[in-house]
N, C-alpha and C positions, 0 to 999 in steps of 0.2 A: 924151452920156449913154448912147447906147443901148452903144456900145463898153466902158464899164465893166461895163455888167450882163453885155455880150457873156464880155470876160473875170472876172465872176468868175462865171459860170455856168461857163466852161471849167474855173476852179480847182476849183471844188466836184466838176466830171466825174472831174476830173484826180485828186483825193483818194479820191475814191470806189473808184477804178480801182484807186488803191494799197494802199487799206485792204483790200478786197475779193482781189488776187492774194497779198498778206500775208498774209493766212488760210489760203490754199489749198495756200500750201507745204507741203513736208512736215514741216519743222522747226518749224512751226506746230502740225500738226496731232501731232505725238510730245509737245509741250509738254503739250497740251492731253489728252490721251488720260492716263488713269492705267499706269502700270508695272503691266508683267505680273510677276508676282512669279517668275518664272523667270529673267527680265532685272535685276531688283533681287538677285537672288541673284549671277546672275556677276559683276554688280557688286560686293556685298561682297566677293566671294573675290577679287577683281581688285585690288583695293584693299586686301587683306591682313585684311579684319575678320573672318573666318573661315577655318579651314584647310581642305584636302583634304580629312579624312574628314567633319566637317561638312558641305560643299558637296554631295558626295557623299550624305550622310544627306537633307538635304532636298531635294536635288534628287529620290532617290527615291521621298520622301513626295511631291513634286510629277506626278510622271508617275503615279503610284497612281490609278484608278476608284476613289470612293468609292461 
């Protein structure tokens, strides 16, 4: 008896561990973060949904102090 609880306490340790370093990555944390709309942009234009002078246009309104 006591060997069952032994191992599933380990399993619960052992899940925890993985749940937890799963988080911490960084492709975790890019998921999870929202798009800087400056990276959503090279993305469109990388992707063809906008041209140069577009990209261009709002890339400038992007760097702008409002």
């Amino acid at each position: 008896m006591k060997a069952v609880l032994l191992l599933f306490a380990l399993l619960i340790i052992i899940s925890c561990v993985l749940i937890l370093v799963r988080g911490w990555t960084p492709r975790a944390r890019a998921m999870a973060a929202p798009d800087k709309p400056k990276e959503i942009l090279k993305r469109r234009y990388a992707a063809g949904e906008i041209d140069e002078e577009e990209y261009l246009r709002r890339m400038s309104g992007l760097s702008q102090d409002w």
